[in-house]
VMD Tcl script that builds the backbone (N, CA, C; Angstrom):
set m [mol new atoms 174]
animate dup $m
set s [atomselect $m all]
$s set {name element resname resid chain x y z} {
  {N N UNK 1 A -49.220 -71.063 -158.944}
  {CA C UNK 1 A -48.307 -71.946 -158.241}
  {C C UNK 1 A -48.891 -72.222 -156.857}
  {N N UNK 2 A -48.834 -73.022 -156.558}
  {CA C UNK 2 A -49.690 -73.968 -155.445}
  {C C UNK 2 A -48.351 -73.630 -154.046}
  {N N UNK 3 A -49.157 -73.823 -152.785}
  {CA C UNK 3 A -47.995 -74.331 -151.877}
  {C C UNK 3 A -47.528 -74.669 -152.021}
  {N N UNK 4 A -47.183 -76.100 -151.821}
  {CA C UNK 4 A -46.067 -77.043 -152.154}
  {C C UNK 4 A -45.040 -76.530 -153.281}
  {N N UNK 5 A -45.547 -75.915 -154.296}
  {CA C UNK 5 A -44.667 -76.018 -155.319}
  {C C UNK 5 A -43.718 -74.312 -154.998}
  {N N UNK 6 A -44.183 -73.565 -154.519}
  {CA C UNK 6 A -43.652 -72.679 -153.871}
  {C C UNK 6 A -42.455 -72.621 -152.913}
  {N N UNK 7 A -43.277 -73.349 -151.823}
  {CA C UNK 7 A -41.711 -74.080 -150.573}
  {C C UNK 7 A -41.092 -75.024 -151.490}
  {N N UNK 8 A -41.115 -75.573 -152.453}
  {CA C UNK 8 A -39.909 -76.514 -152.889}
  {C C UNK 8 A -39.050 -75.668 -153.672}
  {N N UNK 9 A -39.764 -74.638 -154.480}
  {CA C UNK 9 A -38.590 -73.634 -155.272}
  {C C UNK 9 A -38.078 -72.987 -154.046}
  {N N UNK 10 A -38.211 -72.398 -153.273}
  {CA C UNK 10 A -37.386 -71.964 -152.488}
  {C C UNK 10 A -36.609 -72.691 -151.250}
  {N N UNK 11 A -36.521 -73.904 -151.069}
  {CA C UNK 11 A -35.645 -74.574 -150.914}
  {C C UNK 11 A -34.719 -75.481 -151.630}
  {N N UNK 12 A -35.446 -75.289 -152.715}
  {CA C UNK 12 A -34.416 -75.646 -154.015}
  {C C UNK 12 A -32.893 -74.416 -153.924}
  {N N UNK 13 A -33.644 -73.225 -154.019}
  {CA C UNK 13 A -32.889 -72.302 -154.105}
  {C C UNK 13 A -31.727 -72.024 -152.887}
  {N N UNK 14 A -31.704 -72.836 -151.759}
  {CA C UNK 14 A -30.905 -72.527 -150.265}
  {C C UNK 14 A -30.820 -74.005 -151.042}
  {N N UNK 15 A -30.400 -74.911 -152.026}
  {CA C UNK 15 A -29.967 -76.428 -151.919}
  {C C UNK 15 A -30.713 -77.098 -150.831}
  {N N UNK 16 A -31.415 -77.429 -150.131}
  {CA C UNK 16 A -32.075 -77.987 -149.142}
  {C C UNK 16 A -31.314 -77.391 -148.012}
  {N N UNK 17 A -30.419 -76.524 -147.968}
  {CA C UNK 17 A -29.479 -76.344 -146.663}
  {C C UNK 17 A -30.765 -75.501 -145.529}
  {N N UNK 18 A -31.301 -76.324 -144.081}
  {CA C UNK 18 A -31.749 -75.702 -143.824}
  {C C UNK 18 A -31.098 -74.543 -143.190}
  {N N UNK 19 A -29.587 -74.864 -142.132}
  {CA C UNK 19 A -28.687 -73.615 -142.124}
  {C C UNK 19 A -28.538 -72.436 -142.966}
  {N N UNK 20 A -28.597 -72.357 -143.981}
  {CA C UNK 20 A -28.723 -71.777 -145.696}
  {C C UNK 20 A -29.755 -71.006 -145.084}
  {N N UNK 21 A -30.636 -71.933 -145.231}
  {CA C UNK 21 A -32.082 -71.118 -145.356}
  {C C UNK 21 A -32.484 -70.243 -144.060}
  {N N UNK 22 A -32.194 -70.461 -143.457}
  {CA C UNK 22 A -32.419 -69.398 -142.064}
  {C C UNK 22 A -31.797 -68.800 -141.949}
  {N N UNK 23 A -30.547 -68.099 -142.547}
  {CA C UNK 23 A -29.752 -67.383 -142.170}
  {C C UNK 23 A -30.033 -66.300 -143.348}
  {N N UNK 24 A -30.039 -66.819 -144.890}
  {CA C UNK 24 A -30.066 -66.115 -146.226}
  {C C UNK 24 A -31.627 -65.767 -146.712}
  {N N UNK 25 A -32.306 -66.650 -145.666}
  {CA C UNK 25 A -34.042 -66.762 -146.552}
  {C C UNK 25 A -34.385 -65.208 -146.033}
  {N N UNK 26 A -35.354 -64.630 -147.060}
  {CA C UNK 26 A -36.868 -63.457 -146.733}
  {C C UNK 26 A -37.109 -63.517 -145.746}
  {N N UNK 27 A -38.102 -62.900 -144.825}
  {CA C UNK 27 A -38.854 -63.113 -143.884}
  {C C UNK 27 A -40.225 -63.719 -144.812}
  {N N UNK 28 A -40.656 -63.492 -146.087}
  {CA C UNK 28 A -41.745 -64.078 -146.674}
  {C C UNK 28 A -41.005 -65.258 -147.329}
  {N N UNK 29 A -40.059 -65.443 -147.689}
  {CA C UNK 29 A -39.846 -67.254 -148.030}
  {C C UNK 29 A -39.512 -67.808 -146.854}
  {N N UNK 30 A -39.416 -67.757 -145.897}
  {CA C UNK 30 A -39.070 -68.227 -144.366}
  {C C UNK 30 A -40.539 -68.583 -144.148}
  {N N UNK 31 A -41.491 -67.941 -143.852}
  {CA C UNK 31 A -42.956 -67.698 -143.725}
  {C C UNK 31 A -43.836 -68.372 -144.680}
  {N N UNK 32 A -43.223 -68.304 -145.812}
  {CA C UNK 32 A -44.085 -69.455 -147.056}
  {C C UNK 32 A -43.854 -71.122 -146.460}
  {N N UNK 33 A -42.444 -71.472 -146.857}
  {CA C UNK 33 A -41.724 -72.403 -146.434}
  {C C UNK 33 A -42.536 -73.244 -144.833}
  {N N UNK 34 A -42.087 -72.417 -143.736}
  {CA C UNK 34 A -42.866 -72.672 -142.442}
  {C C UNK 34 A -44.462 -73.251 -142.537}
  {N N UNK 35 A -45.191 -72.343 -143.026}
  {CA C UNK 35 A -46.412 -72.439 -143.413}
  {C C UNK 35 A -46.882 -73.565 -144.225}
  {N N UNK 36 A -46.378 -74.046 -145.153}
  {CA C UNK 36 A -46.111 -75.074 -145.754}
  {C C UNK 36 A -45.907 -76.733 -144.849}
  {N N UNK 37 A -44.705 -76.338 -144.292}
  {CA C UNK 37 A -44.610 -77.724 -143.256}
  {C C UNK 37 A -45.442 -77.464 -142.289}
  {N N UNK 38 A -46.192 -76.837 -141.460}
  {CA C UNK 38 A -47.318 -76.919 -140.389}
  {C C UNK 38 A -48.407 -77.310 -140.836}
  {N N UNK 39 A -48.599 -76.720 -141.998}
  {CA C UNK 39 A -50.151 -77.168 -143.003}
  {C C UNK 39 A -50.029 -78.732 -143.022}
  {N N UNK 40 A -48.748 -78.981 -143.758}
  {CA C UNK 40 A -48.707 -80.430 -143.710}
  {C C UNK 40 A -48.804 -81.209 -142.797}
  {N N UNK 41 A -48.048 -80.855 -141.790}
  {CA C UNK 41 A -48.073 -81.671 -140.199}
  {C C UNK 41 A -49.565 -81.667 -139.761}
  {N N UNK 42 A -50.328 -80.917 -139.730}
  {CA C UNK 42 A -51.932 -80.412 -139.386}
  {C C UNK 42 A -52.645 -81.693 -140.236}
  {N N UNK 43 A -52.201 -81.761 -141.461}
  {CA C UNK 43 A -53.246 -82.290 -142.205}
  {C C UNK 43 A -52.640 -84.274 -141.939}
  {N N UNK 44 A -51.363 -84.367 -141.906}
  {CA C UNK 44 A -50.794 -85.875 -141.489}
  {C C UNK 44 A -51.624 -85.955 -139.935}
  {N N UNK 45 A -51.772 -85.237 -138.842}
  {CA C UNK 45 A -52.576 -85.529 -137.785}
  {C C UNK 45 A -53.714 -85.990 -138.219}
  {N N UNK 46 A -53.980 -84.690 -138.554}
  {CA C UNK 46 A -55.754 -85.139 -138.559}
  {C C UNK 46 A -56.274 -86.527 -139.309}
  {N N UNK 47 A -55.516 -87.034 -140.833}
  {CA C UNK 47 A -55.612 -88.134 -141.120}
  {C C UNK 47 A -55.312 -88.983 -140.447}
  {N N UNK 48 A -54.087 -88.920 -139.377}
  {CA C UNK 48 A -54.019 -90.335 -138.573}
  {C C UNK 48 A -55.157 -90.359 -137.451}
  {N N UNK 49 A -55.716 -89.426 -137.249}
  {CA C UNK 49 A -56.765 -89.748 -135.703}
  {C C UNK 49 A -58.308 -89.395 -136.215}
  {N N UNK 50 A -58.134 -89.644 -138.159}
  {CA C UNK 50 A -59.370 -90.085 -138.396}
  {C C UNK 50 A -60.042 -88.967 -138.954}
  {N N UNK 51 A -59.631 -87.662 -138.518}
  {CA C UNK 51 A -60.479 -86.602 -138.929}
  {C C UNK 51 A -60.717 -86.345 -141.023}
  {N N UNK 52 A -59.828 -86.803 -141.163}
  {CA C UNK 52 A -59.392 -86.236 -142.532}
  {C C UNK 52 A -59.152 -87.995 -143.284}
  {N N UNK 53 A -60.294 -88.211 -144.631}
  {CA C UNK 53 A -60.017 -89.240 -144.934}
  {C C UNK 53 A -58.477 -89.228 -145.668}
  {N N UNK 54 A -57.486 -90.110 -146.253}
  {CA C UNK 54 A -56.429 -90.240 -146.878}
  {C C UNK 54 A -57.005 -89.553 -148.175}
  {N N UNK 55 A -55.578 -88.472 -148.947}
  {CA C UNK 55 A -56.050 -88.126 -150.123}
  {C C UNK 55 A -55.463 -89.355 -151.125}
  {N N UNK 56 A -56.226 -89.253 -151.539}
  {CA C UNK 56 A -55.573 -90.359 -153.382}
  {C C UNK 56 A -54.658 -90.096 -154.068}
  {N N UNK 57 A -54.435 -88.752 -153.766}
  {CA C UNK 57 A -53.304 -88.116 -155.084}
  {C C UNK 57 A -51.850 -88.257 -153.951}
  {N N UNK 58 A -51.792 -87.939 -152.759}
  {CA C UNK 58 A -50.554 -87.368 -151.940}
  {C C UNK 58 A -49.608 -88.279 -152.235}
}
mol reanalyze $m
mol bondsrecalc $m
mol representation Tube
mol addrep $m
């Protein structure tokens, strides 16, 4: 199971509630989850200022 597909089961599991989720989540599904959206944010930068060509599949 890949990132992505990881943080989505476990915000599946809190219903998208992020309130939910910070209050009821792991400290390791809190930490998966997190990790997940920074990776992403990191990698949407770097494609907009060029570093990172666009992927084909996203």
């Amino acid at each position: 199971m890949n990132e992505k597909e990881q943080a989505e089961e476990i915000m599946e599991k809190y219903n998208r509630d992020l309130g939910k989720f910070q209050k009821e989540a792991s400290r390791k599904e809190f930490r998966t989850v997190l990790k997940y959206v920074a990776n992403e944010a990191n990698r949407k930068q770097r494609e907009l200022v060029g570093l990172d060509k666009k992927e084909e599949n996203s």
